[in-house]
N, C-alpha and C positions, 0 to 999 in steps of 0.2 A: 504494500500500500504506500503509494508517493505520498510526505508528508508535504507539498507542494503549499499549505494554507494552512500546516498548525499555529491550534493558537496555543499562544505561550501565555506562561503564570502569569506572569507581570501585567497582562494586558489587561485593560480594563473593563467590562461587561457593562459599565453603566449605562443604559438607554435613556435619553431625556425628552421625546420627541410627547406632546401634551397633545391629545385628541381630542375636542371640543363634542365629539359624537360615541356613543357607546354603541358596538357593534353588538346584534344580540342572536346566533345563528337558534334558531329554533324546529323542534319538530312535532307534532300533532298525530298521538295514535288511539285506537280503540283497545280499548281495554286487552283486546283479541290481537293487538299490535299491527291491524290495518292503518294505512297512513291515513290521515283526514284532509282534504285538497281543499283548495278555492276559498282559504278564511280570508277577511278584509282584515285590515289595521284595526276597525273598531270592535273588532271580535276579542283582541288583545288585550291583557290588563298587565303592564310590565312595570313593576314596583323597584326604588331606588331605594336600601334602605326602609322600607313600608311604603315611600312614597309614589303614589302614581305619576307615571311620567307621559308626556305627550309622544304617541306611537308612529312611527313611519314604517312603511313594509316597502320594500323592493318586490315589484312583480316578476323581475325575471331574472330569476340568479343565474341558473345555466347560461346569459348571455354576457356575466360578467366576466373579463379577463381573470384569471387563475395561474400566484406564483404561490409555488412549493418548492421547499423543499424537502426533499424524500434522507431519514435522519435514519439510519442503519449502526445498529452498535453488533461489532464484529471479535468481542473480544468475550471472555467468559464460557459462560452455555453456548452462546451466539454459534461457536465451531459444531456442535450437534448440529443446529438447526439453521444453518446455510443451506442445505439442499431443498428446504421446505421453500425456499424462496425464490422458486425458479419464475413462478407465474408474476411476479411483480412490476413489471416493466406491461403486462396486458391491461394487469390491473390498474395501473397508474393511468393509462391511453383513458380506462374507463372513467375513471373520477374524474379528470380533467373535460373527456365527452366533447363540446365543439366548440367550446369557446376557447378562445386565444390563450396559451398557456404558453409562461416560463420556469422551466423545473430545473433545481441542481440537486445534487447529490451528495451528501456527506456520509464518509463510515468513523467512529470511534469508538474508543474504548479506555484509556486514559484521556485525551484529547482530541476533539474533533480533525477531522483530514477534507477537505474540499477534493473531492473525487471527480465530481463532472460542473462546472461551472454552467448557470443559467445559458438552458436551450428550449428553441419552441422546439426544434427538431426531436421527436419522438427515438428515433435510430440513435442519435446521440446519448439521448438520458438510456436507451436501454446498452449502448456501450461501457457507459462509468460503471450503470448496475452491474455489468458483467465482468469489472474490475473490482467491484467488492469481494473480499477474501479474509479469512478468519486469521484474527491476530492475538498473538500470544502477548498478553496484556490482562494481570488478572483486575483490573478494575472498569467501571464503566459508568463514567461520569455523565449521567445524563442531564443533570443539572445544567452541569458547562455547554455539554452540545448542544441541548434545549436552545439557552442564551444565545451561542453563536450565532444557529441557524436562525432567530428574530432577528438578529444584528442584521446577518445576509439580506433577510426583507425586506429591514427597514432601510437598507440601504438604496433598495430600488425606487424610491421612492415614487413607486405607480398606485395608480386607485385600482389594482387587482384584489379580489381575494387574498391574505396571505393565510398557506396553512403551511401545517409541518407534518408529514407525516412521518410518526415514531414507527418503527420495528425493534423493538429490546426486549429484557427483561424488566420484572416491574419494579425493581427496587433500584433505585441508585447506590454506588461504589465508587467512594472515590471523589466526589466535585468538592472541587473547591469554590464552586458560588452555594452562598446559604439560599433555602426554598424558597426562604421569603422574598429574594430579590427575583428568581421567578415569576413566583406568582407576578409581583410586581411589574414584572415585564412585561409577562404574556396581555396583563389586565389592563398597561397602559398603552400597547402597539397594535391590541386590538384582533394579535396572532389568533388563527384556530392550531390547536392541535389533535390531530385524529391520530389516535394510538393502537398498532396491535403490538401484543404484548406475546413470548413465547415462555413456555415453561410455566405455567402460571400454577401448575399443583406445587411447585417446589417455595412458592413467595405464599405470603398473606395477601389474599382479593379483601378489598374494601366497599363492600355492597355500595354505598353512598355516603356523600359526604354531604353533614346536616348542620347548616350554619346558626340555627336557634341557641344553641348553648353558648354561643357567643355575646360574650358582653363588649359591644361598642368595636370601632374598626379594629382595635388591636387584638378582642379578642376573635374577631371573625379572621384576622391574620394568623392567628397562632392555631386555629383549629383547622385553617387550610393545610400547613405546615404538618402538622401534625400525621393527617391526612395522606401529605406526599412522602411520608416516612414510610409509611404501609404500604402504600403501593405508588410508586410515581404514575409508571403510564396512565392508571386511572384516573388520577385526580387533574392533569394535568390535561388531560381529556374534557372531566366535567367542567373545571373552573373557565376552559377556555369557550366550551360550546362543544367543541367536538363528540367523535363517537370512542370507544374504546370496546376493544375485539381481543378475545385471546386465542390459540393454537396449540395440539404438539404436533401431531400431524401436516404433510403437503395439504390434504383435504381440509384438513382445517382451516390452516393461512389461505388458501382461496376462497373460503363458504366466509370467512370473517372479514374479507376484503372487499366480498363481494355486499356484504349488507352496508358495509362502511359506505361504499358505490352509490349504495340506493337513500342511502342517511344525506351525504353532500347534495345531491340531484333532486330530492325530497324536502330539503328543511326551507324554512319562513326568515328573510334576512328580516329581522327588525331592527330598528335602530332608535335613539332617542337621544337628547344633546339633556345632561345632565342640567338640575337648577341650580346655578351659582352660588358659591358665596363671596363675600365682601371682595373679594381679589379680582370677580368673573370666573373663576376653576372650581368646581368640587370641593366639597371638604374633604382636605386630605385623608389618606388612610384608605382602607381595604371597603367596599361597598358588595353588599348583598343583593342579587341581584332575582326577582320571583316574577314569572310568566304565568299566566293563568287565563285560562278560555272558559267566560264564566258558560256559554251555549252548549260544550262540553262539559259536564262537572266530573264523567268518571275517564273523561281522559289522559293518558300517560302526556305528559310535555315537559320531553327533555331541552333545555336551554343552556347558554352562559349564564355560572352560577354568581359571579362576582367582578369586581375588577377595581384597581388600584389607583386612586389619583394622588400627585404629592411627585417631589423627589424622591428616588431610590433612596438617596444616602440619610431619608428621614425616616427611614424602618426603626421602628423601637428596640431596644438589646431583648425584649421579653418577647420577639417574634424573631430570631435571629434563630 
């Protein structure tokens, strides 16, 4: 694996880029886990904090341009379960679907490695994947990689989709960035991450992450954190909007890619510009964030569970 774009210690993870808009990727099913199509914005009840926020719906997501990056950890369990991941480069064509796409590639495992640099070309991104190769590395910092690959996005600065898609294990080894500056990241750049996860009988699954016993933004920080201790891929999934899939089997990684597929091409882009305070931005700190379809009451709706306004470097030491 060419280390052609590691990042090093030293370098600094901070994100400071302030979003005036909260991205809120949503999906609407039946009890029976049927999707439910054609809701309006006024169907939507999307709570800031408790507070009702005024609703925007994008009607055609599939028409939006889509940057990913596809974030592959190659090092640990990862060498079993490289052959499971032949079908990815199909699958990838499919999420992406017809809209204008630029995808790159990273493998890590101590440190993120830039493997295939942003392509629309499909043949390209499925070249880098087929440079992905298990490395003898026993840690797998998904934290760090997490970060970089937002860095990567934020760097393009397009009005595309950004998402990330994970393939790891579900517990982080290794990062030297704390969760919380995660979280923080994901919640202020607005990243989706869609996660599948391998090995997943060997880690603790965390059914859901339940922001009620949180007291006030620091502690709805420390129970996110908490959360991505148990299992990263998942939480890092919910808190962003995304979907999150696990595998040990080929059959697996494809039947989990493939709902992923129908999750992207399926969800309600809602959005809504947060109510100020005295500055014009957010009150800083970690925000809760609840979607509710009152026409539906026994509907599943999975959303973006949170998201982070403030400087990074104002994270409290008691969410560190």
């Amino acid at each position: 694996m060419t280390m052609s774009a590691q990042v090093q210690e030293s370098q600094p993870y901070t994100l400071r880029t302030q979003s005036n808009v909260v991205l809120v990727p949503t999906t609407v099913q039946t009890k029976h886990g049927e999707i439910i199509y054609e809701l309006k914005a006024e169907q939507f009840v999307v709570e800031d904090n408790g507070v009702p926020q005024t609703v925007h719906l994008d009607e055609d997501t599939d028409s939006l341009g889509l940057t990913m990056v596809v974030l592959v950890q190659c090092s640990r369990s990862a060498a079993v379960e490289s052959a499971h991941l032949a079908g990815l480069p199909t699958m990838i064509d499919s999420i992406a679907g017809g809209a204008p796409r630029q995808v790159a590639v990273v493998g890590y495992g101590k440190d993120p490695t830039l493997i295939g640099d942003f392509s629309s070309d499909p043949g390209a991104t499925a070249e880098a994947l087929g440079q992905l190769t298990p490395c003898d590395d026993s840690a797998a910092a998904t934290f760090d990689a997490v970060a970089y690959a937002a860095s990567l996005l934020e760097a393009r600065n397009d009005h595309n989709r950004h998402v990330i898609l994970l393939v790891s294990e579900t517990r982080d080894h290794g990062s030297r960035m704390k969760a919380a500056q995660v979280v923080a990241t994901l919640g202020r750049t607005n990243t989706v991450v869609d996660a599948v996860a391998f090995s997943p009988g060997k880690t603790e699954v965390v059914d859901d992450l339940r922001y009620g016993g949180g007291s006030g933004p620091i502690g709805l920080l420390v129970m996110a954190v908490n959360a991505l201790k148990k299992n990263a891929a998942h939480e890092l999934a919910a808190l962003s909007g995304g979907e999150y899939t696990n595998f040990t089997t080929r059959k697996g990684f494809d039947e989990g890619l493939l709902r992923l597929t129908n999750h992207v091409h399926n969800y309600y882009l809602l959005s809504f510009t947060p109510q100020s305070g005295p500055d014009g931005n957010p009150s800083p700190g970690m925000h809760s964030i609840r979607v509710k379809v009152p026409d539906y009451p026994d509907a599943h709706v999975k959303f973006r569970e949170g998201y982070f306004s403030g400087a990074l470097d104002t994270i409290p030491a008691e969410a560190q």
